[in-house]
C-alpha positions as a printed Julia matrix, in Angstrom:
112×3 Matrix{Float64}:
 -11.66  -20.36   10.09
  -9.85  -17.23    9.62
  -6.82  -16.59    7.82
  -3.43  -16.47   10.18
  -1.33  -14.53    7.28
  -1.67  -10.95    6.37
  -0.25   -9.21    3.64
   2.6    -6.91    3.46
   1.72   -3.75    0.58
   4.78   -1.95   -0.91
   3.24    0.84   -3.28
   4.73    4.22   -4.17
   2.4     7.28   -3.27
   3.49   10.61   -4.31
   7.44   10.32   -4.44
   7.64    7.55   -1.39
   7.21    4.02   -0.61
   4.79    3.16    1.66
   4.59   -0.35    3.76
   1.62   -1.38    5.03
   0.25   -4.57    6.57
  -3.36   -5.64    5.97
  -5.49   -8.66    6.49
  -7.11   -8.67    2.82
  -5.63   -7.63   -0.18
  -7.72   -8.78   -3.54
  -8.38   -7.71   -7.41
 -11.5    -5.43   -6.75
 -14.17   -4.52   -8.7
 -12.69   -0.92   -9.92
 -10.97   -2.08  -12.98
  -6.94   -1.04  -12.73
  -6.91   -1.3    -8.62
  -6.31   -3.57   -5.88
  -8.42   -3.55   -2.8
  -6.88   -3.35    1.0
  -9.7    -4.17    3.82
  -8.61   -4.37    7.63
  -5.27   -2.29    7.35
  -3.23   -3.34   10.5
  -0.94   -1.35   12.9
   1.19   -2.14   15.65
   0.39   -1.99   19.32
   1.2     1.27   21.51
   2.45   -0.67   24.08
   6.38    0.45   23.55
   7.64    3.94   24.87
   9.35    4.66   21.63
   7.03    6.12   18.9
   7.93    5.82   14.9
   6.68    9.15   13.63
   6.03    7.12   10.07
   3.96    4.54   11.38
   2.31    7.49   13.36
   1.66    9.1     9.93
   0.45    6.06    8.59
  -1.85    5.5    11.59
  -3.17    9.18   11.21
  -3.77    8.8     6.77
  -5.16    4.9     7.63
  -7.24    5.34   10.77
 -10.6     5.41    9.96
 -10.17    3.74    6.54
 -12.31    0.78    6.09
 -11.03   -0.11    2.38
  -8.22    1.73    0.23
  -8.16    1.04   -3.84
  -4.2     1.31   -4.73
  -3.36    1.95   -8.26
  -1.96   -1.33   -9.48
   0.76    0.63  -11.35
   2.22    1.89   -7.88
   2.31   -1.48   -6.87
   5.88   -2.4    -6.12
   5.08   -5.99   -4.1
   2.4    -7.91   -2.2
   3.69  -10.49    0.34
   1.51  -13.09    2.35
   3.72  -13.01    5.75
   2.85  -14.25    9.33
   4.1   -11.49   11.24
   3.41   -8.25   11.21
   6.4    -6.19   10.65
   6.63   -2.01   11.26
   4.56   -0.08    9.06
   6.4     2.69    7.39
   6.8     5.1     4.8
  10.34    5.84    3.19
  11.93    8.48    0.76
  12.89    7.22   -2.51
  16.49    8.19   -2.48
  18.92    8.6    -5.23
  19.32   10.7    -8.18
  16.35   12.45   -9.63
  14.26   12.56   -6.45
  12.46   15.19   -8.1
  11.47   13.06  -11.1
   8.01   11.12  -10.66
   6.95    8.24  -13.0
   4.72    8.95  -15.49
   1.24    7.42  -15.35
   0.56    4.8   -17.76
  -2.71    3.97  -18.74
  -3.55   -0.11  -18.46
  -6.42    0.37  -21.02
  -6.5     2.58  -23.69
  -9.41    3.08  -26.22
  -7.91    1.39  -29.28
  -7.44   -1.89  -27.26
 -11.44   -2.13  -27.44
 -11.22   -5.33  -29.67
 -12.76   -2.97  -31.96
């Protein structure tokens, strides 16, 4: 039996917040990243086109399986509809200030 949920994926990817929806979304074997399988879009069968899911659809296409950072992570929700898939602008002050990347292991935490 298949699962009837999917997964909405807030992440930040160089100075925006992307939304994605996906049908898995697990702890992969790439220490430090979450795995996305089956990305999903929405149908074409409105006259009105979202150029950001249309960017989306164009980065995602052919992607089988994206690894995600799990310090860009902002949220992972199980939902049962799919919602639009978008990509927004952080806004506020300092747009032109990135976080820093912080390491999740570091070599003196080797239980040395």
């Amino acid at each position: 039996m298949s699962n009837p949920y999917l997964y909405k994926v807030t992440f930040y990817n160089q100075g925006k917040v992307y939304e994605i929806y996906a049908k898995d979304v697990y702890q992969g074997s790439l220490y430090g990243f979450i795995e996305v399988e089956e990305i999903v879009f929405g149908e074409r069968n409105s006259v009105v086109v979202d150029p950001s899911e249309e960017r989306l659809k164009t980065e995602f296409g052919d992607v089988t399986r994206t690894y995600i950072p799990m310090h860009a992570i902002i949220r992972i929700d199980e939902v049962r509809k799919q919602g639009k898939s978008k990509i927004t602008k952080v806004s506020g002050k300092g747009d032109n200030i990135a976080p820093f990347p912080v390491p999740i292991y570091t070599p003196g935490d080797a239980g040395e």
